[in-house]
MDTraj code that builds the backbone (N, CA, C; nanometers):
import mdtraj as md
import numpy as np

residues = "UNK UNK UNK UNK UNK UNK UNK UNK UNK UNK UNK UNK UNK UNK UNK UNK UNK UNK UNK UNK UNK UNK UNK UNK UNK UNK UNK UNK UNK UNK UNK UNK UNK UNK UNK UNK UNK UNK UNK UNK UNK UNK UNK UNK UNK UNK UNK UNK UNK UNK UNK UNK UNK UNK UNK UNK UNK UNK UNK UNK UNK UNK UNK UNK UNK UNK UNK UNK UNK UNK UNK UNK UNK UNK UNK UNK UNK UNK UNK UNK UNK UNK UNK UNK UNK UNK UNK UNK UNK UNK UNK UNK".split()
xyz = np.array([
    [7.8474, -11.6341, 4.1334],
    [7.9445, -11.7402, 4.1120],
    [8.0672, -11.6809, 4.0415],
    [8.2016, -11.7013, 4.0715],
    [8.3090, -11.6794, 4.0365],
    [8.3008, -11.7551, 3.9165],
    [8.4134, -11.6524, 3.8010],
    [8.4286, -11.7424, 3.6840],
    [8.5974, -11.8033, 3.7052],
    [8.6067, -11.8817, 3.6205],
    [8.6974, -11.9488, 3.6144],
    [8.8180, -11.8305, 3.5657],
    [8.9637, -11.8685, 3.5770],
    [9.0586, -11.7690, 3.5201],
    [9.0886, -11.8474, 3.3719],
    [9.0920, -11.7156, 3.3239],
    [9.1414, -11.7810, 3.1413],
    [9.2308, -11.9173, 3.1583],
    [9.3500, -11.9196, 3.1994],
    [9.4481, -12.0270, 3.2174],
    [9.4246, -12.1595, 3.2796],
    [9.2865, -12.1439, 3.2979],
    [9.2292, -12.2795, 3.3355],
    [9.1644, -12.3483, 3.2385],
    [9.1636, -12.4751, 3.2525],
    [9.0371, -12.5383, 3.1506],
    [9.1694, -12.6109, 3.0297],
    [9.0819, -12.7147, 2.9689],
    [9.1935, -12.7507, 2.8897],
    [9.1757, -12.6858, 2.7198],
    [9.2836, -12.6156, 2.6792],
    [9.2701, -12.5474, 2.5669],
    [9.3030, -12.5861, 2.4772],
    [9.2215, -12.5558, 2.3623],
    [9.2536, -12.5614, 2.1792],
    [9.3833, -12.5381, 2.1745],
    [9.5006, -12.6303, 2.0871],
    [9.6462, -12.5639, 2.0383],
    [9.6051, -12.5805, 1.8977],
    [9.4992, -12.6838, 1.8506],
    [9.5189, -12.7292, 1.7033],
    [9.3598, -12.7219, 1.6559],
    [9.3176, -12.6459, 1.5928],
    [9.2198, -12.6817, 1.5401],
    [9.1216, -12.8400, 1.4959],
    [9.0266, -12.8972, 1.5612],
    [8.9930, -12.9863, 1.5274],
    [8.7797, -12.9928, 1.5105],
    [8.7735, -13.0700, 1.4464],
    [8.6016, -13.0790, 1.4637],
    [8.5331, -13.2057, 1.5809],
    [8.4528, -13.1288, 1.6192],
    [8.3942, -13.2148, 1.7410],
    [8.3773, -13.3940, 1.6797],
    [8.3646, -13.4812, 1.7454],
    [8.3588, -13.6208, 1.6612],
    [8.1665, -13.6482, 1.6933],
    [8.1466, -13.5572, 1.7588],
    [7.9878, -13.5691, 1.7740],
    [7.9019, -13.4885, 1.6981],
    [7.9242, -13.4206, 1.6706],
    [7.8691, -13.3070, 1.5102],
    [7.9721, -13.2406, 1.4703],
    [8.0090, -13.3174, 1.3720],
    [8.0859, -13.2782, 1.2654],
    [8.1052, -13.1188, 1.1684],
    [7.9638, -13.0550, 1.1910],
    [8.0127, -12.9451, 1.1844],
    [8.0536, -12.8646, 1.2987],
    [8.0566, -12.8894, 1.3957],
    [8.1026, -12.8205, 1.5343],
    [8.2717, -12.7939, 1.5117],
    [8.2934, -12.6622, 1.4739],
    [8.4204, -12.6670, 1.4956],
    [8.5267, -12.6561, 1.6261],
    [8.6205, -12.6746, 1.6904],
    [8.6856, -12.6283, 1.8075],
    [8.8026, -12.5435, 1.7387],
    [8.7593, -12.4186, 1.7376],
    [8.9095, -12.3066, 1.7295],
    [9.0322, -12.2921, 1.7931],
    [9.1418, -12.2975, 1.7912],
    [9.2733, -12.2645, 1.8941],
    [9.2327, -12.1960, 1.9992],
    [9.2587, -12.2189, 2.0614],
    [9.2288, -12.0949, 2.2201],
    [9.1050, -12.1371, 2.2870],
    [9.0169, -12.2371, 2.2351],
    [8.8748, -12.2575, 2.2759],
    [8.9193, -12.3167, 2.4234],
    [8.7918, -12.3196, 2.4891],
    [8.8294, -12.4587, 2.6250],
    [8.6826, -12.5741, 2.5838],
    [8.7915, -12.7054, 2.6393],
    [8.7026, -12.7625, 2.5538],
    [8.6390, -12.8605, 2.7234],
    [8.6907, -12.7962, 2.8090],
    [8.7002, -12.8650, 2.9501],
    [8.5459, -12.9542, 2.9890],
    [8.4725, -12.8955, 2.8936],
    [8.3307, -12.9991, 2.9217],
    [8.3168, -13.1164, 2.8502],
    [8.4208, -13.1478, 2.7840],
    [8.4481, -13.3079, 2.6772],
    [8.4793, -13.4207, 2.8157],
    [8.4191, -13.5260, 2.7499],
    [8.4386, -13.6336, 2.8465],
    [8.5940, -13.6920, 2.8911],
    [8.6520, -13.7164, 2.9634],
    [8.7651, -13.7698, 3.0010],
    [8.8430, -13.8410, 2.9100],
    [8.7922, -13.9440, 2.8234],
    [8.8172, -14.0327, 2.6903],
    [8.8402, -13.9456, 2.6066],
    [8.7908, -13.8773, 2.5331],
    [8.7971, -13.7724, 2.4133],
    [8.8745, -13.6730, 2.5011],
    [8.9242, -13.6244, 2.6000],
    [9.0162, -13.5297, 2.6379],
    [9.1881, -13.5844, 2.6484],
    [9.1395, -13.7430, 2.7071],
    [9.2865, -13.8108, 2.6833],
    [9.3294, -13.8354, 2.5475],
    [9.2126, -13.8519, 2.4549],
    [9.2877, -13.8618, 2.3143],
    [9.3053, -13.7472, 2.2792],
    [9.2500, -13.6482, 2.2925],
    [9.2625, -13.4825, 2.2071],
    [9.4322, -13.4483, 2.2818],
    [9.4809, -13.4888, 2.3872],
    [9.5935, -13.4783, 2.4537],
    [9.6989, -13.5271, 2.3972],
    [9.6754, -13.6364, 2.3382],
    [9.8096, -13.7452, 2.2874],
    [9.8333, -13.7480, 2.1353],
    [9.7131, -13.6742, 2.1092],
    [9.7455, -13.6539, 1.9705],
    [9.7774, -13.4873, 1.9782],
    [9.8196, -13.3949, 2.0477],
    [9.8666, -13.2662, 2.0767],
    [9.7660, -13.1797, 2.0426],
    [9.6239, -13.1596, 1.9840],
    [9.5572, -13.0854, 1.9698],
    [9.4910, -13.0145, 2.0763],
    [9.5088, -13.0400, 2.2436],
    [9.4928, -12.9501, 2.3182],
    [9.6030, -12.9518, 2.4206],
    [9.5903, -12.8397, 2.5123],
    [9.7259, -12.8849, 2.6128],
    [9.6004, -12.9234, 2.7438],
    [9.6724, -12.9345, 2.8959],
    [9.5721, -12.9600, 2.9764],
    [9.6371, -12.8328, 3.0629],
    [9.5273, -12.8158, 3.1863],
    [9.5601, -12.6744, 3.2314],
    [9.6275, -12.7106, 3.3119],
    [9.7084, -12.5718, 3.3831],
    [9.8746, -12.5721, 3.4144],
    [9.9139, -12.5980, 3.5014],
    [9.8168, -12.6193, 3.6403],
    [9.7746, -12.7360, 3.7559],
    [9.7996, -12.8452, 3.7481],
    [9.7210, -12.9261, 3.6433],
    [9.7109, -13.0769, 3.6049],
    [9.8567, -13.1085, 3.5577],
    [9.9059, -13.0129, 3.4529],
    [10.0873, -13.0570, 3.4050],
    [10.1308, -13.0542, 3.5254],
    [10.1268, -12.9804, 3.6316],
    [10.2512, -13.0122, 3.7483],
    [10.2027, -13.1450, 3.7948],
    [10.0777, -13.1439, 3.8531],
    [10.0560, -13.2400, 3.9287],
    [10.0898, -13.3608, 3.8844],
    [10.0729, -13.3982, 3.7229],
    [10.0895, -13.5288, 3.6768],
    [10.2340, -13.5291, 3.6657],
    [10.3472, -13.4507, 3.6246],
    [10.4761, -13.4503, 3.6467],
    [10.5054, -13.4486, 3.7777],
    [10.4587, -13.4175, 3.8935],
    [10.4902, -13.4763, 4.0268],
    [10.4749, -13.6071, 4.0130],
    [10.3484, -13.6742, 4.0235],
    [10.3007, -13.8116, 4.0198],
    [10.3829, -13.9011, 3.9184],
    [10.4342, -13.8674, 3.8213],
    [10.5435, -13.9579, 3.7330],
    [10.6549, -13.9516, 3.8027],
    [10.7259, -13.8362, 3.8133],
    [10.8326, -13.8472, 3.9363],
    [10.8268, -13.9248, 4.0397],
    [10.7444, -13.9341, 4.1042],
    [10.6829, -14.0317, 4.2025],
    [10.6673, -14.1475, 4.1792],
    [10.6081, -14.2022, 4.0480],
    [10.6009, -14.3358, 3.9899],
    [10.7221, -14.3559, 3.9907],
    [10.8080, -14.2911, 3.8844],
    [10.9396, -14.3628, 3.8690],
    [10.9863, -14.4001, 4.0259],
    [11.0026, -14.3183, 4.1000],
    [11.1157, -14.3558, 4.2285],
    [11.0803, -14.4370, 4.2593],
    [10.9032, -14.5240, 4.2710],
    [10.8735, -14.6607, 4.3488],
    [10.9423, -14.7388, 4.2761],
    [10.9486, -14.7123, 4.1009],
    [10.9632, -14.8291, 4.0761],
    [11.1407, -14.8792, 4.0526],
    [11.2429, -14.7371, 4.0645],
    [11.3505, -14.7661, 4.1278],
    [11.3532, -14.8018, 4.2630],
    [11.2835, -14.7959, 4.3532],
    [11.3196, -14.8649, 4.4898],
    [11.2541, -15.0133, 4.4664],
    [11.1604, -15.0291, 4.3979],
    [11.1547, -15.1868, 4.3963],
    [11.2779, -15.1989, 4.3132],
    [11.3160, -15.1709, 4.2169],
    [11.4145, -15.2856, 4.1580],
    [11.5310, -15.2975, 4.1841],
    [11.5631, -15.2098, 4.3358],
    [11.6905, -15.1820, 4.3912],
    [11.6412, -15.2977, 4.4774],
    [11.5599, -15.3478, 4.5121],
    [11.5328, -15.4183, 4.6577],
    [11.4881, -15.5317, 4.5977],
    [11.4359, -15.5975, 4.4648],
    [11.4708, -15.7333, 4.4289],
    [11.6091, -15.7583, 4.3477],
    [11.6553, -15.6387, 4.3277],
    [11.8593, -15.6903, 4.2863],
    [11.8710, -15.7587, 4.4406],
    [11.8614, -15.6856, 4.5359],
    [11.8759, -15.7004, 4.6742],
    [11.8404, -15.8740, 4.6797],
    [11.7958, -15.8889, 4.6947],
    [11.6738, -16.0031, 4.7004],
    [11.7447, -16.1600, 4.6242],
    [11.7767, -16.0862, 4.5102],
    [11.8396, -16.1978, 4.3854],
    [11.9632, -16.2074, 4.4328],
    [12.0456, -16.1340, 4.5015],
    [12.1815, -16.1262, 4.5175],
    [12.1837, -16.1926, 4.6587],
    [12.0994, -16.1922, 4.7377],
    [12.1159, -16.2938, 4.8474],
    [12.0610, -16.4181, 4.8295],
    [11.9950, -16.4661, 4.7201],
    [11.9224, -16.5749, 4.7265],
    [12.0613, -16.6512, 4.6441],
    [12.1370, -16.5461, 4.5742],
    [12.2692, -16.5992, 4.4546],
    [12.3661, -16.6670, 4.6298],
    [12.4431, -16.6081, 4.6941],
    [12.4810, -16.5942, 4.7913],
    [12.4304, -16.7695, 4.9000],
    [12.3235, -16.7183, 4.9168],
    [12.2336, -16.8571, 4.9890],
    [12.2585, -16.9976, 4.9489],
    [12.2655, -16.9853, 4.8112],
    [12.2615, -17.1283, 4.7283],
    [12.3837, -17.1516, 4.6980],
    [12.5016, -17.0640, 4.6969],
    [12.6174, -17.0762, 4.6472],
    [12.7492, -17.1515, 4.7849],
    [12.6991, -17.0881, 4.9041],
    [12.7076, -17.0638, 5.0108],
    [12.6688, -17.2048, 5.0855],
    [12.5999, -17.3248, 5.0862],
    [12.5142, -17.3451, 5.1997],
    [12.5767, -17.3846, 5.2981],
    [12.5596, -17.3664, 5.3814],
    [12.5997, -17.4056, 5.5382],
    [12.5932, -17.5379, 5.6181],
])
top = md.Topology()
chain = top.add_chain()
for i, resn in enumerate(residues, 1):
    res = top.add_residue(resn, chain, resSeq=i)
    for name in ("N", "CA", "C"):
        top.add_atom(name, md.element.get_by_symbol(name[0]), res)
traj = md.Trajectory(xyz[None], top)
């Protein structure tokens, strides 16, 4: 079985102790990639690990991506509001 490359896995930046045995320490540089999803999103937002360097692009694609839907919706109910302004102002 192939091992993984160092730059994978999500790594220690900040020293912290496991919240499941308390003496378990996690050192800088550790990978902590076998922590559950919950405890990896919080160890993330509070900066004590980074995530590996795959996952940063991909989720900065996917926000890029979020944003533009949600500029094309709100370009297309201005759209929307501005003919309904038009319709009622207008009637025929």
């Amino acid at each position: 079985m192939a091992k993984k490359k160092e730059t994978e896995g999500y790594k220690v930046t900040s020293e912290f102790r496991d919240r499941n045995n308390f003496n378990k320490i996690h050192a800088v540089g550790d990978d902590v990639s076998h922590l559950e999803d919950t405890i990896l999103d919080s160890l993330l937002s509070r900066g004590l690990i980074e995530a590996p360097k795959d996952e940063t692009k991909a989720k900065v694609a996917s926000e890029k991506e979020a944003a533009k839907v949600q500029a094309e919706l709100e370009a297309k109910a201005d759209e929307d509001k501005k003919a309904k302004e038009v319709a009622t102002t207008n009637p025929e």
